[in-house]
Structure formats: C-alpha cells, structure tokens
N, C-alpha and C positions, 0 to 999 in steps of 0.2 A: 467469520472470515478466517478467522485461525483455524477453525476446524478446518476449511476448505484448503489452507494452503499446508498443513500436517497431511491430510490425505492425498493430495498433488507431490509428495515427497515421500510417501512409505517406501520400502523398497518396491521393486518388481516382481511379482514371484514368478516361479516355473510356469504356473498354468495362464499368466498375464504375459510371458514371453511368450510362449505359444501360442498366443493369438495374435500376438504382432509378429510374430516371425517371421510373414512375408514381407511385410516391411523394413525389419529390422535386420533380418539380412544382405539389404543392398545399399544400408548407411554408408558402405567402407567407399562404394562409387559415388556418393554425394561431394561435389567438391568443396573444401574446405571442411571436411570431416576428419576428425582426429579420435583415437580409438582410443583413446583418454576420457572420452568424452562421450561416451555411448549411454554412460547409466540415466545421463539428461534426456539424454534423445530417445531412450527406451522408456523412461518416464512420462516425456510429453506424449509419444506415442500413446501407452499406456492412459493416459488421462482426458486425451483425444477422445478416445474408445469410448470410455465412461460416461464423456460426457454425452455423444454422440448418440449413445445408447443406454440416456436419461438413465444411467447408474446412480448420479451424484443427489444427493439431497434435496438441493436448493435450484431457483427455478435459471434456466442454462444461459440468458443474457447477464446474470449475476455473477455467476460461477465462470465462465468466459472471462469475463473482469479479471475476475481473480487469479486465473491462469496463465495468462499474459503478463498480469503483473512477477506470480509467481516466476514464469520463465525471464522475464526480463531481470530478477536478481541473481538466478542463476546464470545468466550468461553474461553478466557483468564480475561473477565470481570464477567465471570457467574462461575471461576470454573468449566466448565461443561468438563469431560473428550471426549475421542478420540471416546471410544469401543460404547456408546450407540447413538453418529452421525452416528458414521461408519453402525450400526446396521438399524438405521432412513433410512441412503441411499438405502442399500442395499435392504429392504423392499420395498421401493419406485420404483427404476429398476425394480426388478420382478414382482412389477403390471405396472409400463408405457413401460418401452421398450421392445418391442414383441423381442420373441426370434431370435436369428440368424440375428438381425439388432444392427448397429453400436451404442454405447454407446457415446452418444456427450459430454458428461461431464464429466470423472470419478473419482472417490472422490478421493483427497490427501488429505492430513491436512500435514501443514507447520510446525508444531513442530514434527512428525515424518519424514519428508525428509528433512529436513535443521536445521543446526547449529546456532543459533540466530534469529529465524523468524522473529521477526519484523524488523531487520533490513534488511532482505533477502527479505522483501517485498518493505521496500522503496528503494533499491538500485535496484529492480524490474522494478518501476515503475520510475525510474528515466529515463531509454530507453526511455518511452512517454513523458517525458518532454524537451529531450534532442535538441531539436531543438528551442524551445521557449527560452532554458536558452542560446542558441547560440545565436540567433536575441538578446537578451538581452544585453547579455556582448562585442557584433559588435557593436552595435547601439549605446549605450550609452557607449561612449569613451570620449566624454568630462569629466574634474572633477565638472563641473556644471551642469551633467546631471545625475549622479551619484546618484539619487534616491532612495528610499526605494528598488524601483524593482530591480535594479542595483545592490543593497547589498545585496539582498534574495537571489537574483540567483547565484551569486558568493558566498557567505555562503553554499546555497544546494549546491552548486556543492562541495564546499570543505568539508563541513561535510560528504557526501558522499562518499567522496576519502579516510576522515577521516575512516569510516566502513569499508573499501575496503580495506584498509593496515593492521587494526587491524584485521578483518578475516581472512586474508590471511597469515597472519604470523602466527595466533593461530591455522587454520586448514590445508593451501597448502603447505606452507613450507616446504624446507628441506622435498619432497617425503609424506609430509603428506595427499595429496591428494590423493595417493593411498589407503587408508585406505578410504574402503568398506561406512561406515558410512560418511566420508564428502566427496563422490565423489558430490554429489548434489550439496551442497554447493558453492564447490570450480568450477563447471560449470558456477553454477549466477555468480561467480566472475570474471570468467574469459570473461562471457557477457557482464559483466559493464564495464569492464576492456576495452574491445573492442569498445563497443560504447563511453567509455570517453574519451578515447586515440583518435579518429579516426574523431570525431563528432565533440568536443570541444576540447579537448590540440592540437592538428594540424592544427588547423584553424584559420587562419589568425595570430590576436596579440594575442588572446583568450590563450596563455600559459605564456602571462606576467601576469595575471588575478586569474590564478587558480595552486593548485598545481600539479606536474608532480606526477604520480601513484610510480614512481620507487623512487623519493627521500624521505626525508624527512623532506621537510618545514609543516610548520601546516598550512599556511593559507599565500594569497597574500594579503596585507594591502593596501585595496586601498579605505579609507575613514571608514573602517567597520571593525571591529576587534572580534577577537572570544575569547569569554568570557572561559576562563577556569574554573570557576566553573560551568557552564552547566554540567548538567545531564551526565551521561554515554547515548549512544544513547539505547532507551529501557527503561531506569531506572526507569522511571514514567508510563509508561503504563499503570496503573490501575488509577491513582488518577485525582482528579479535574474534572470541569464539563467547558464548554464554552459554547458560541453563536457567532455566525457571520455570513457574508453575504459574497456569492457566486455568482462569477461572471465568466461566462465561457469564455474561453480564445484559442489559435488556436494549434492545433496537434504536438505531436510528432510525428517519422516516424513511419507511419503504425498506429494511436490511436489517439484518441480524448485525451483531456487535461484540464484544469481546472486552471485559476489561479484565484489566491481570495487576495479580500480584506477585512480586518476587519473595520468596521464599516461602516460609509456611503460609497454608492457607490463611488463618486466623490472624499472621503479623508479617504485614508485608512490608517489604523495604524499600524505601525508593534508589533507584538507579540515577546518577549523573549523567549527560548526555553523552558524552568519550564510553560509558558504558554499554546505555540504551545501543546506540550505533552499532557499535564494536561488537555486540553478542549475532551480528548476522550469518559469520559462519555457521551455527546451529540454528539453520532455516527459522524454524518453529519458533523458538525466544523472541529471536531478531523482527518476524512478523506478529506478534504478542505485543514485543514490547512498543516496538516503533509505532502501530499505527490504531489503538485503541488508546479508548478515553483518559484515562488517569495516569497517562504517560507523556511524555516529551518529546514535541514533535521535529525535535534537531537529530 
C-alpha cells in the first residue's frame, strides 16, 4: 500500500505531462479549479493513465482503493472540493475508455459515500493487516517479548475497535442503518466487525489481548496503555509534517502490507499518536505510519 501511494505522489515528469496534456490543458475551464492546485489534478490524471494502462503493479480493483483513498487526503489537504475531480474523471473516461467496455475504476470520493472517511479508510485497511497483527499478538506471548511491535499491534487493533463502536452507535444503532445516507458506512462496519471478530478476537488467546467489539472495555493493559488525551481519531488530519523509513512487511488476506519503522532500520522508534497523525503532510510517512500493522490507528 505504501508503495502504491508513494508512486500515486512522484512528481509528474515532462513526458507524463505530455501525455495528459490534452487534458490538462483545459483544467483552467473546470469549475472550481484553482491553479494552485494543478500538481493534484495533473497527478490524478497521471495516475488515471497508469492505472488505465495496467502500468501499476498490483491488480487494478486494489490499486483503485488505494487512489481514491490516496486523492481523498490530498483534497482534504488542498481544500480542493468533490464537483471539479468528479469533472477531471469524467473527462478522462470519455477520452480512454472506448465505449461499451467495462469501466475498471469508477470514481467514489469517501466524504460523499461514508460518515467519517478517514476513519472508514483506516478501519478499511485494517482487513489487510489483519493477519500480520494475528502473527503478532500469537507470537509475542511472553511479557519479555512484548516489544514496541507487540504494543503497536495491540493499540491498532484497539483503537480500531475504538472507531468501530463509536461509529456504530452514532450511525447503526437503534435501526440507524436503515437511513439511506449511512447504509455505506454501516456496511464497512459491519466488514470490520467481521474480519475482527473471526480473524483476531476468536483466535487462540488473542481475546485476552484486545477488546471484544460488543463490550465496553477501552483497551487490554498489557504493558502499553492508551493515552487518553490522544486526538479524537481524525482530529489532526491536516497538521504537521514527518519523515521516516519504510520497511515492507508480509500480507494481509488477499493484500500486500507494509509495516514500518521509524528511524533506523534496525531500531525503530515508536511515534505517539499527535505524531503518527501529524506526519501527514509528507504523503508517504503519514500513509506508512497511519495505516500499517505496528502502528496507531489514531
């Protein structure tokens, strides 16, 4: 995932302009286009292409995921509204995909189909980690083995559950899910909900570890404790800048994965959540840190 959303953000080069150029020349007539804001829109273009024309790696309902989510933090960092992307895409389809063939990618944006989108994206992408944070919290059973990795995994998992009960109460509840507007929503949750319950709280000792979805403990205290003045999950989403190092790590079911350490490879450091968050100006960090396994999903 990190690879996909580092290559989603290279810059654009000359010969990647050149191919969008006819599109990219008539941004300035899309309404609500501001020319502050081109290097996004010549990206997405850019990445459009790629994907379009099976450039990218990985297989393209995957990679789609990830682009959307990708554009959805850039346009929450740029300001930039829904109607002149939507506009961008749409222009795009009608010059690449010949008519009467299948549309491989089709544009959502995550703050018109879901209730909370960034958190609907990490409790998303938590399905892909959900095997590595398993191996994790089996393996490292000793209290002397109980590592940085140990207390990320078990933090994501509970902050996670943490999101999963707060959304649920504010939009599923009490028949709330029938209401038109958070049918979405309350679908991701009931995914998470399914892959947490079934993956990790049923497996093995892994529910002495983490909280059960239905009650309401905040967190299982096993060496690591959850900071209650941390962020609301979201709160910081625009602020701060970060750096670190990226190290790839082995699959959730069905996805590649990504865990990361901060600083040298060999001794990584753990982040606070005001950090984790806060490193989202540098794209790459921010997607590293936030939404892989041995990280904090505040």
């Amino acid at each position: 995932m990190v690879i996909a959303y580092n290559e989603f953000n290279n810059t654009v080069s000359a010969e990647e302009k050149s191919a969008i150029s006819a599109l990219a020349k008539n941004l300035k007539n899309v309404g609500g286009f501001y020319e502050k804001d081109r290097d996004v829109y010549e990206k997405f273009l850019r990445n459009l292409s790629y994907l379009y024309n099976n450039k990218y790696r990985s297989k393209s309902s995957e990679k789609c995921r990830f682009l959307y989510q990708w554009l959805y933090i850039l346009r929450e960092k740029n300001n930039i509204l829904d109607y002149p992307i939507n506009m961008v895409y749409t222009a795009f389809v009608d010059k690449i995909v010949p008519l009467g063939e299948t549309n491989i990618c089709p544009y959502y944006s995550y703050d018109t189909m879901y209730k909370e989108p960034i958190n609907i994206i990490k409790i998303k992408n938590f399905y892909d980690n959900i095997l590595t944070t398993n191996r994790i919290l089996t393996e490292k059973s000793d209290l002397q083995e109980k590592d940085s990795h140990y207390c990320y995994a078990q933090r994501y998992a509970s902050e996670c559950a943490k999101i999963y009960r707060n959304m649920y109460n504010t939009f599923c509840s009490e028949n709330k899910h029938s209401i038109p507007e958070n049918k979405n929503t309350c679908s991701e949750l009931s995914a998470f909900s399914t892959s947490y319950t079934e993956y990790l709280y049923k497996m093995g000792d892994i529910k002495k570890k983490i909280p059960d979805l239905s009650g309401t403990e905040k967190e299982k205290h096993f060496g690591y404790s959850l900071d209650e003045s941390s962020p609301t999950p979201g709160q910081e989403l625009i602020q701060g800048s970060g750096d670190s190092r990226e190290t790839l790590s082995e699959s959730g079911p069905g996805h590649r994965s990504v865990s990361v350490g901060v600083g040298e490879p060999d001794n990584p450091i753990p982040l606070n959540a005001t950090a984790v968050v806060g490193t989202m100006i540098g794209i790459p960090p921010f997607l590293g840190l936030i939404y892989r396994v041995n990280i904090m999903c505040t």
